[in-house]
C-alpha positions in Angstrom: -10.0 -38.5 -46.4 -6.3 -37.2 -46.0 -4.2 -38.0 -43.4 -3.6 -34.8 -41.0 -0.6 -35.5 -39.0 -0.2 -33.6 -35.4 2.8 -31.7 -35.2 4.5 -31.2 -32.0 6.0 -27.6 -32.8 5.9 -24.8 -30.7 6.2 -21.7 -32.5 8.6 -18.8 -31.3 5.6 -16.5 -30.9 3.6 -18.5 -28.9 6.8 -18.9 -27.0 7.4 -15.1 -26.8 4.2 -14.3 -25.6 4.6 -16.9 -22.9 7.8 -15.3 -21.6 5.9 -11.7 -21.8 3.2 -13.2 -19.4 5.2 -15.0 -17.1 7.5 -12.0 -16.6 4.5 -9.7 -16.7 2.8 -12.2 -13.8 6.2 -11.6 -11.7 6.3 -7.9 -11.9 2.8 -7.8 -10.6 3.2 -9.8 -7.8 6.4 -7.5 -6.7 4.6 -4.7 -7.0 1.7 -6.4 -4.7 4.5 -6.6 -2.1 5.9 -3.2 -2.4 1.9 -1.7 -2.6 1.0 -3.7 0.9 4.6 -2.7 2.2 3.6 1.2 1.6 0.0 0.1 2.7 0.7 -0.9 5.9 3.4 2.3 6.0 0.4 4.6 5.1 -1.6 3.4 8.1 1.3 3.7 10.4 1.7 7.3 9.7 -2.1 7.6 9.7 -2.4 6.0 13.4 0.8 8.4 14.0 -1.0 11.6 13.4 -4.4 10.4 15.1 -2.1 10.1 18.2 -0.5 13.3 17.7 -4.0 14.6 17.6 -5.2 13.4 20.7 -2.0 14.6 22.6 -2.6 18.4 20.7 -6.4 18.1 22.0 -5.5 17.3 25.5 -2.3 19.7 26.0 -5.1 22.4 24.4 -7.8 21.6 26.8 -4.9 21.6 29.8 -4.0 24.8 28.9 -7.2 26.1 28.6 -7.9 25.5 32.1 -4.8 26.4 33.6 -5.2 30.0 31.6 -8.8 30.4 32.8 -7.5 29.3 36.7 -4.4 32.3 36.3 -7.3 34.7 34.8 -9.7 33.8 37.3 -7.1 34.7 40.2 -5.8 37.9 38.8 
């Protein structure tokens, strides 16, 4: 049998590709921040215009009666 000796020797590749992930792991988790940042902006505006909404609806159905009240009188 020969004698195979374990070497302890990392190669530069394996090294490279180490650095690649590790720096590939740390751009994703930014970009998790900066997606849940614009997330949670996203639903802001979206709560924004639902209250906008429900103001237009109300100043509509104000109006309409207040038109239908001078109409009436005239």
């Amino acid at each position: 049998m020969w004698p195979f000796t374990r070497r302890n020797h990392v190669s530069p590749e394996s090294e490279t590709a180490k650095r690649e992930a590790e720096l590939s792991l740390t751009e994703a988790q930014s970009r998790t921040a900066e997606s849940e940042a614009k997330l949670m902006d996203s639903r802001r505006v979206k709560e924004q215009l639902r209250a906008h909404n429900r103001a237009n609806a109300y100043s509509t159905w104000i109006e309409g009666i207040v038109v239908g009240r001078l109409s009436g009188d005239a």
